[in-house]
C-alpha positions in Angstrom: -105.9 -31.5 45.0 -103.4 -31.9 48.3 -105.3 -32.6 51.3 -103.7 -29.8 53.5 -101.5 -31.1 56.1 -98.6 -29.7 58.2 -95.4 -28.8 56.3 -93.6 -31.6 57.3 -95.8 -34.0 57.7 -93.8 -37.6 57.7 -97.8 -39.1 55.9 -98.8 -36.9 52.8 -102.1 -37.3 51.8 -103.5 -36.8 48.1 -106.5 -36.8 47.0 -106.9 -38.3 43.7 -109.5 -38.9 40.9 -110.9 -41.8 42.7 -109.9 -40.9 46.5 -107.7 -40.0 48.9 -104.0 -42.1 49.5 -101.6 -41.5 51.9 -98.5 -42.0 51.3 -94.9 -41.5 53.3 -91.6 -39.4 53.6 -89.0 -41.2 52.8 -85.1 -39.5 52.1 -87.0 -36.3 51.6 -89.3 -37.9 49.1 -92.9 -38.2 49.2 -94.1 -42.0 48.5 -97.0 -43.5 47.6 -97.2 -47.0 46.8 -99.9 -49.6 45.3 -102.5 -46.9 44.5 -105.2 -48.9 41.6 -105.1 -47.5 38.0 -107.8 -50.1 37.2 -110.3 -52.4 39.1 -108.5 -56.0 39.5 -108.9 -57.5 35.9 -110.9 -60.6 37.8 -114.3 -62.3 37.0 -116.5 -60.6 34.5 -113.1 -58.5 34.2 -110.8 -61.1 33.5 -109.1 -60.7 29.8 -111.3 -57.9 29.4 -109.4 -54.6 28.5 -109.1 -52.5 31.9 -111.6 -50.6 33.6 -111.6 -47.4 35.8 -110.9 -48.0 39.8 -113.5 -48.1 41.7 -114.2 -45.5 44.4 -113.4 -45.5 48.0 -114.1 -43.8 50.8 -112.0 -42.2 53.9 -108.3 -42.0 53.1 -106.2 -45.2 51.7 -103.3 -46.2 53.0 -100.4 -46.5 49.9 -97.3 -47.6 51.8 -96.9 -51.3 50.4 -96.7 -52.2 46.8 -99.5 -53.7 44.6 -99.3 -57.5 44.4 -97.2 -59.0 41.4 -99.6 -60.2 38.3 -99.6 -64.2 38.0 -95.9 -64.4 36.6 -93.4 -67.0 36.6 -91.9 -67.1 39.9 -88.2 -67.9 40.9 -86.4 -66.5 38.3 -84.6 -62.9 37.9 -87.0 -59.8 37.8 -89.8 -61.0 39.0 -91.7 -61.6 42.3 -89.4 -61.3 45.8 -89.7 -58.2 47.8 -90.1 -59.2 51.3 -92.9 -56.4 51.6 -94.7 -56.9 48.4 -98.6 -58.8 49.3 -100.7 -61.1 47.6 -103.6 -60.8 46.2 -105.5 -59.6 43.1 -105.1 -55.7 43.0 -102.4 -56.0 40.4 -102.9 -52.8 38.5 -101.4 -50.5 40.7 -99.2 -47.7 40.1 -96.4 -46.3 42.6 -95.3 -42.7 42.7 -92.2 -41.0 43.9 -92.1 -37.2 44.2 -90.3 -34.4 45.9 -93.9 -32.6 47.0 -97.2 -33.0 46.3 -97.8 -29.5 45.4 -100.1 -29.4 42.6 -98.1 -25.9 42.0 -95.0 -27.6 41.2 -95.6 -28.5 37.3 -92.3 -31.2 37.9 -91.5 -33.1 35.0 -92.9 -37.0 35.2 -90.9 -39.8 34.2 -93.3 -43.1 33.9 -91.0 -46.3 34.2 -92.6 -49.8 32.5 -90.6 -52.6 33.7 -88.9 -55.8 31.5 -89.3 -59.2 32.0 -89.9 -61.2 28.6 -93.8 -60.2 28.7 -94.1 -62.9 31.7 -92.2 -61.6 34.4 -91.7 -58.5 36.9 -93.2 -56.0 38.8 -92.9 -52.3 39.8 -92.3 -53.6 43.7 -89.1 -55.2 42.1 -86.1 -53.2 44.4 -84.2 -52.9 41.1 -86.7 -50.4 40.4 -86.5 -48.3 43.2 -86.8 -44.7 41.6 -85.6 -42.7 44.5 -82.5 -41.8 43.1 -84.0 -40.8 40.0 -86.9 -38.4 41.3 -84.1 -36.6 43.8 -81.6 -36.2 41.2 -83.5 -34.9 39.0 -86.2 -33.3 41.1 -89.1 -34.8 39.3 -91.5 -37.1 39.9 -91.3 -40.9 38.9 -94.1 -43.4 38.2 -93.5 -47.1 37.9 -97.1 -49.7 37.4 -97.7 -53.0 37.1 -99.2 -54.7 34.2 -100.8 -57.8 32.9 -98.0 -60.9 32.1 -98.1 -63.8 30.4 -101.2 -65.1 29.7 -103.3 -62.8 31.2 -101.4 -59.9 29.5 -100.6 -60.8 26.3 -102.0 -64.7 25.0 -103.9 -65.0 21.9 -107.7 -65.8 23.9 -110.1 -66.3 21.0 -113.2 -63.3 22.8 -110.7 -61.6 24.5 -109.1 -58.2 22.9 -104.9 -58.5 21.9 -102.6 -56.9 23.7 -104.6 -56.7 27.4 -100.8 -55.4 29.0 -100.4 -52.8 26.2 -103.8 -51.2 27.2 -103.0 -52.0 31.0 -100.2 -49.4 30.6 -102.3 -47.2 28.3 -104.9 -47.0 31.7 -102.3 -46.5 33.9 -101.1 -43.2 31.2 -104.7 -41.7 31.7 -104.0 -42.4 35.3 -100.9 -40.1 35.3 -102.5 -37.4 32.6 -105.7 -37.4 35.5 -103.7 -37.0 38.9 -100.3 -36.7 38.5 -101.0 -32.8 39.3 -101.9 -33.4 42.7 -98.5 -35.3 43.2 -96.5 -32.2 41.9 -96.1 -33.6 38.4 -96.7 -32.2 34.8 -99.2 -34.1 32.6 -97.7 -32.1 29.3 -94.3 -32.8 30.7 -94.7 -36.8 30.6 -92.0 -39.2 29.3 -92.0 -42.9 29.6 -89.3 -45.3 29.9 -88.9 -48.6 29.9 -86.0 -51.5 29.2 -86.1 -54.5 27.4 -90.2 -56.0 27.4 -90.7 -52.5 28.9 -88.5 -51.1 25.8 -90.9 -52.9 23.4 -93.8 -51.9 25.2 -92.6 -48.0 25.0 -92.2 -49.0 21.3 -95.5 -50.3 21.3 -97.1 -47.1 22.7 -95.5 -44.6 20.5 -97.5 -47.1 17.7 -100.8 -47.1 19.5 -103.6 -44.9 18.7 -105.3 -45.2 22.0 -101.7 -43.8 23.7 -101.2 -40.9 21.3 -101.1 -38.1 23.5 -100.9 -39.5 26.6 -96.8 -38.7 26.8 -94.4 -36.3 25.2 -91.1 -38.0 24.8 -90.2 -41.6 25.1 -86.7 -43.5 26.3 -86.3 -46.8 24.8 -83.6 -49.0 26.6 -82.8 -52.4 24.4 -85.8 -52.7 22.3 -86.6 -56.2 21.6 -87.4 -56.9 17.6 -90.0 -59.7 18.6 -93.5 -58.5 17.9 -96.0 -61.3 16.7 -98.2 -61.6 13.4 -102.0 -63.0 14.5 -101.4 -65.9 13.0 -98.3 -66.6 15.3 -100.2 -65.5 18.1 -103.2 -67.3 17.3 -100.9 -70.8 16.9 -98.9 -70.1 20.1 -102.6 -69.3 22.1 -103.9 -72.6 20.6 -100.3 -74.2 21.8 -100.9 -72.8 25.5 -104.2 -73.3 25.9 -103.5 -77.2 24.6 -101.2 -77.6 27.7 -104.2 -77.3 30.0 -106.4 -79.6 27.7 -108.5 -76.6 26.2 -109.4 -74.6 23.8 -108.2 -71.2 23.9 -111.2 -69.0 24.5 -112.5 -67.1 27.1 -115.4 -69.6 27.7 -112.6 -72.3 28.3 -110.1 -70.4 30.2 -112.1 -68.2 32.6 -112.7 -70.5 35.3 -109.1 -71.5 35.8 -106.8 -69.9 38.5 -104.0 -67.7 37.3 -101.9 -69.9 38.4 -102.7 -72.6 35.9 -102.2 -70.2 33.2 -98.5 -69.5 34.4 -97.9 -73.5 34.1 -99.5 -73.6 31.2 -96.3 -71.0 29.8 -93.7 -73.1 31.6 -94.9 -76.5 29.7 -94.6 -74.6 26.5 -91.3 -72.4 27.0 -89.0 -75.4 26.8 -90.3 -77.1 24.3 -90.3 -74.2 22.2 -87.1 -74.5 20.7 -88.5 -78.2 18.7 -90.6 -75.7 16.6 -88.3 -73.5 14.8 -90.4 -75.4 11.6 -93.7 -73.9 12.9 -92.7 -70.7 14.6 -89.7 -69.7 13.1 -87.0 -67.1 15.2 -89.7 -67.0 17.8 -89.1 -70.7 19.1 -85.5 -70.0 20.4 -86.9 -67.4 23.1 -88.5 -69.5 24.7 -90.9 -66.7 25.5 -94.9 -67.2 23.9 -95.7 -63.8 24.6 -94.8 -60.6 22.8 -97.1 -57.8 21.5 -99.6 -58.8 18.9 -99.9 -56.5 15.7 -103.3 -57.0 16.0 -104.7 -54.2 13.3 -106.7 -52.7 15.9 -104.9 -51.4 19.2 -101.3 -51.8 17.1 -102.4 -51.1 13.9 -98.9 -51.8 12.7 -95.4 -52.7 13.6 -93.9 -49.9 16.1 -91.3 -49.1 13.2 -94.0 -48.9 10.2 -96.0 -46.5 12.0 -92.8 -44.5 13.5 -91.2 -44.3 9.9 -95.0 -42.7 8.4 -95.0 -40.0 11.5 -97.3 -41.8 13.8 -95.3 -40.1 16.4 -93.4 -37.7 15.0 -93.5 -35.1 18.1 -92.6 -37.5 20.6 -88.8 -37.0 21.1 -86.8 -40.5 21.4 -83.8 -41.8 23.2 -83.0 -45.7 21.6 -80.0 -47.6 22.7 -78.9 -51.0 23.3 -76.0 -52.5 24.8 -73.0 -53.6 23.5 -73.0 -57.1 24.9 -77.2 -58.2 25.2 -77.0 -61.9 24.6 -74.1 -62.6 26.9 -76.6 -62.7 30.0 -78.7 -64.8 28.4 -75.6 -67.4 27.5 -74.5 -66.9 31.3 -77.9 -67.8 32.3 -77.7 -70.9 30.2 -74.0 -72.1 31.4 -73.1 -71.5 28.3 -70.8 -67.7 28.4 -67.7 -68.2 26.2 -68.3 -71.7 25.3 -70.7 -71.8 22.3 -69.1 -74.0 19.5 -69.5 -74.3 15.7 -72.6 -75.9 15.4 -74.7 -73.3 17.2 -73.0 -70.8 16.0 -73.9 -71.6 12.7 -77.6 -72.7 13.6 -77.9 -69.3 15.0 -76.4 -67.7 11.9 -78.7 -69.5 9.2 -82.0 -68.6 12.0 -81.2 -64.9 12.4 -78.7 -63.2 9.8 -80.0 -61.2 7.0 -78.3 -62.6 4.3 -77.3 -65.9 5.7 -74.8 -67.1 7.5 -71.7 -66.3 4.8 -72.9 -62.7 5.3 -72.0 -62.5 9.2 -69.0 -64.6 8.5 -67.5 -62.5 6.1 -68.2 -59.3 8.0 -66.4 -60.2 11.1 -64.0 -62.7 9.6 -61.6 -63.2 12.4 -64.6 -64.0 15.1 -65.0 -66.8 16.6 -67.9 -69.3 16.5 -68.8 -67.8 20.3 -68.4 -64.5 19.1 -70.4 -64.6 15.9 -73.3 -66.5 17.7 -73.2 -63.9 20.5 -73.2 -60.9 17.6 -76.3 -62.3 15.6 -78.1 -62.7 18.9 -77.4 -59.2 20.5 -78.0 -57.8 16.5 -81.4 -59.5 15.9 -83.1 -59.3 19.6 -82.1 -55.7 20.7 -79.1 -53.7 19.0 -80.6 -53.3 15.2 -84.5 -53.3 16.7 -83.6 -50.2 18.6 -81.4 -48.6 16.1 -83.8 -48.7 13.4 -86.6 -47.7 15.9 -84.7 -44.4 15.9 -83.4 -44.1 12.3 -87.7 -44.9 11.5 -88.5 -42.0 13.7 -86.1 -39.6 11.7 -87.6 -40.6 8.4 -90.9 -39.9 9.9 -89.9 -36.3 10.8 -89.1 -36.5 14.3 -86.1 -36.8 16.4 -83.8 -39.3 18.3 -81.2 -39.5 20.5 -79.1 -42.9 20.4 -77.0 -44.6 22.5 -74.7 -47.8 23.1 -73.5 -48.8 26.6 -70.3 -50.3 26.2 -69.2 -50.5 29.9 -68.5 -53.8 31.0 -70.3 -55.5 34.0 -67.6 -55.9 36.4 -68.6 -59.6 37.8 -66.8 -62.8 36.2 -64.0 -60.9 35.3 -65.7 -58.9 32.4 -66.7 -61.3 30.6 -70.6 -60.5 30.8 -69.3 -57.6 28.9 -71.9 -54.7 29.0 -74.8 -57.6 29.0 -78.4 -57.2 28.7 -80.0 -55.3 31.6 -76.7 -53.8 33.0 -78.3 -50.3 32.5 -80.9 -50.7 35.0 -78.5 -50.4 37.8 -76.9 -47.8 36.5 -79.7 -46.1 35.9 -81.3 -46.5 39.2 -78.2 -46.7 41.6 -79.9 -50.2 42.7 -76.6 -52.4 43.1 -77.7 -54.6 45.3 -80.9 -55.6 43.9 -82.1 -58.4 41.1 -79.6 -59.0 38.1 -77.1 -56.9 39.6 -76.0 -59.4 41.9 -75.1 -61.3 39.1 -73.3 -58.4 37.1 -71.8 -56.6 39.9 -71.3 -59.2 42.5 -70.6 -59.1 46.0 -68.0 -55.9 45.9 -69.2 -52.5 46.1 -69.7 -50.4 42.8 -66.4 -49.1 41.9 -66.1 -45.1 41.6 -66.5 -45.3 37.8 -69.4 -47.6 38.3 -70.8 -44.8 40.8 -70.0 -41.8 38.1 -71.7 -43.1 35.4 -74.8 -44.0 37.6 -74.7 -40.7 38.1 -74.4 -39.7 34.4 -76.8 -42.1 33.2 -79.4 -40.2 35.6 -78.4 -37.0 34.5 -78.7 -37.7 31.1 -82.5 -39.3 31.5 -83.6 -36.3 33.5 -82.2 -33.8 31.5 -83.9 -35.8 28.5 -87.4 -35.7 30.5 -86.8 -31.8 31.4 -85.9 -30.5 28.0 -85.4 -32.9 25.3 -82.1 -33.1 25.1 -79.8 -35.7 27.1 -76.9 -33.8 26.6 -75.8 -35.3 22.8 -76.6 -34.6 19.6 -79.7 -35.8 17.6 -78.8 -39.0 16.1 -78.7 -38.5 12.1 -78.0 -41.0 9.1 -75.1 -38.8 7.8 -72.8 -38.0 10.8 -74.4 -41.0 13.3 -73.4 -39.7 16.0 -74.2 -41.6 19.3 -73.3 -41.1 23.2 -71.1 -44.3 24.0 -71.2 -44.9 27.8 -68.4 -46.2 29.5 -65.4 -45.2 31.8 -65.2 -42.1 29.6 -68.3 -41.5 27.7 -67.6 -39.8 24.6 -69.7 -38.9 21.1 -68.9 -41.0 18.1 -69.9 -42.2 14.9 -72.2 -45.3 16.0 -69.3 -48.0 16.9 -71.4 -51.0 15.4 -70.8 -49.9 11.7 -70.3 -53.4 10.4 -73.7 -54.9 12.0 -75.5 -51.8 11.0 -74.3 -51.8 7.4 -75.3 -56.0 7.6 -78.9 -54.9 8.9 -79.1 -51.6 6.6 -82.8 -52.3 4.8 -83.8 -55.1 7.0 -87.6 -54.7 7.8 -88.6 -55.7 11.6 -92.1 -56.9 10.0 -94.4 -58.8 12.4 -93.1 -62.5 12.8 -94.7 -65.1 11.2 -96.6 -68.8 11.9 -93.9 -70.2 9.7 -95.8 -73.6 8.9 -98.7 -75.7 10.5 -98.5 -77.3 13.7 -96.3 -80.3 13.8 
């Protein structure tokens, strides 16, 4: 229930299953930052699976965001709000709402961040939801979540996936109080790009989430979910870093810290094992969701093409340029030769390397790697995410942003992670300093900010962005750009190459070398 309180009171005060926050009016918003879903997963609770807050007394103070979980620090996305504090309360959720009037019934939109598994938190200014709870009028939840090791390692007496039921606790979180904040626990749809994308994935595939949310958007849905045995080899690789074994009994004592060195020894030498760990080695990323059997049963698009979740509505969608970022990042945008291209090709195309080249047979070596790499990590996983939910009898919505970033004279193309600006209105904030630079967004940039938003809330409201159901006869998409417009999906050729392609679990490829 809403502590009463004067009208316009500039500090509104909820009181929620495990006490009372106070929170702050911001634009006409209420506000309420850092408020715990779960105790701090610390001593007897470290790589256990979460556990409810603990109580407290009096009236608590949410106008800061929770600390960041132990993360690689210094590169995009993750740790650098000037207000965000330390310490060990990482499982915190924020809230943005138009009125904490538990008579309000608003729909709730529940953002889960990106970040390769091992970076990023909900404090992250990119993720400032404002925009998105005052255009729509609804109310938007963002959380933080276990990374890296903590989150997601292979820890021999430690259950998989500890981020994955980090986000499932902060789900019972919103079905439990997100009343008293104005919000609709029947009306809840999460939403999440990139990690967060595979993570939404993941959910729709978890038995302990079914129920907890009743539509889903899925924003560049990486393909990279691990076998145990890959898991198990890659924990055994991280733990060796440190000297240990990887258990609990080993790892406990260490500092969090430690654990995020331990994943920045590894990451570059990752690319050396493409003999042991097969298309996993090139990420340079250890951590992915597990398919453990238990809390993912199966591979998101298995159980989505049987009807795990077949009254969830979907929104899937990728980019049109993914990989670019990733070769800008490495000094490498427009210059990737032959060789690569080719390694790429034999690592990644479904029927080889001839396949790609005879499908796109005036590309160039660039070009072909940059296609394989946006095809494999994130266009095909999220297309067949949504052609696996209409053969298990529910519905999609698909997508492709083909809007270029503006920065480097377009040649980031529409590059991984280019929708979370638009979609939040944050321009000046994270990755978007490096997409959009130092002008200000153009008036197209502005318009389909605006559209993107529309479209999401609309989605969240009613079920329907404001396109047609994707289906495999007509394929019709939304294309977002200058002029968004519904067509036929635009990446025939790659989707024809991919047609039949199973995203199965990757394997441990062969023993350690």
């Amino acid at each position: 229930m809403t502590i009463p309180g004067p009208a316009e009171s500039v500090e509104p005060v909820v009181r929620t299953s495990s006490g009372a926050v106070r929170g702050r009016t911001e634009d006409g918003l209420a506000v309420f930052r850092g408020i715990p879903f779960a105790q701090p997963p610390v001593g007897d609770g470290r790589f256990a699976a979460p556990r409810r807050p603990r109580p407290w007394d009096g009236i608590r103070d949410a106008y800061a965001f929770g600390p960041p979980p132990p993360q690689d620090l210094g590169a995009a996305g993750t740790a650098g709000s000037p207000d965000v504090p330390g310490g060990e309360d990482w499982l915190t959720v924020n809230v943005w709402t138009p009125a904490p009037d538990p008579a309000a019934h608003r729909p709730v939109m529940v953002w889960i961040h990106g970040g390769a598994y091992k970076m990023g938190h909900s404090g992250n200014p990119a993720y400032d939801a404002r925009r998105i709870a005052a255009d729509g009028d609804l109310v938007v939840v963002t959380l933080n979540y276990r990374l890296g090791m903590e989150g997601f390692a292979h820890i021999e007496g430690a259950p998989a996936n500890r981020g994955l039921l980090d986000q499932v606790a902060a789900l019972v979180w919103v079905q439990e109080n997100i009343a008293a904040f104005g919000g609709d626990p029947d009306q809840v749809t999460i939403f999440g790009e990139s990690a967060g994308a595979g993570s939404v994935a993941a959910l729709l595939a978890m038995p302990r989430a079914a129920g907890l949310f009743r539509r889903a958007v899925a924003q560049s849905v990486p393909g990279t979910f691990f076998s145990t045995a890959l898991a198990a080899d890659i924990g055994t690789a991280l733990a060796a870093e440190l000297g240990l074994r990887p258990t609990v009994e080993d790892l406990a004592d260490l500092t969090p810290d430690q654990l995020v060195k331990a994943g920045q020894a590894l990451a570059p030498k990752m690319p050396g094992q493409v003999a042991r760990w097969g298309q996993a080695a090139p990420t340079i990323t250890p951590y992915a969701p597990v398919v453990d059997g238990e809390f993912l049963p199966v591979t998101p698009w298995q159980a989505l093409a049987s009807g795990a979740a077949r009254d969830v509505e979907l929104i899937a969608g990728h980019n049109r340029d993914e990989n670019r970022l990733f070769t800008l990042m490495a000094g490498k945008l427009g210059e990737i030769g032959e060789d690569r291209a080719s390694a790429a090709l034999r690592l990644y195309a479904p029927g080889g390397e001839a396949a790609y080249r005879a499908a796109f047979p005036v590309a160039s070596a660039n070009d072909l790697y940059e296609h394989v790499q946006t095809d494999w990590l994130f266009a095909m996983p999220s297309l067949h995410l949504a052609e696996a939910h209409l053969a298990g009898g529910g519905r999609a919505h698909v997508y492709e942003l083909t809007w270029p970033a503006p920065a480097f004279g377009g040649d980031l193309g529409a590059c991984h992670a280019l929708d979370i600006p638009l979609l939040f209105g944050t321009f000046r904030a994270d990755l978007a300093l490096l997409q959009f630079g130092d002008a200000e967004p153009s008036q197209e940039a502005l318009a389909l900010s605006s559209g993107f938003r529309a479209a999401w809330t609309a989605f969240a409201r009613t079920g329907d962005p404001g396109w047609p159901a994707y289906d495999t006869r007509q394929r019709l998409v939304r294309v977002l750009d200058t002029e968004s417009t519904v067509a036929p999906y635009p990446e025939e050729t790659s989707r024809r190459l991919w047609e039949g392609y199973e995203f199965a679990p990757l394997p441990l490829v062969g023993p350690e070398a």
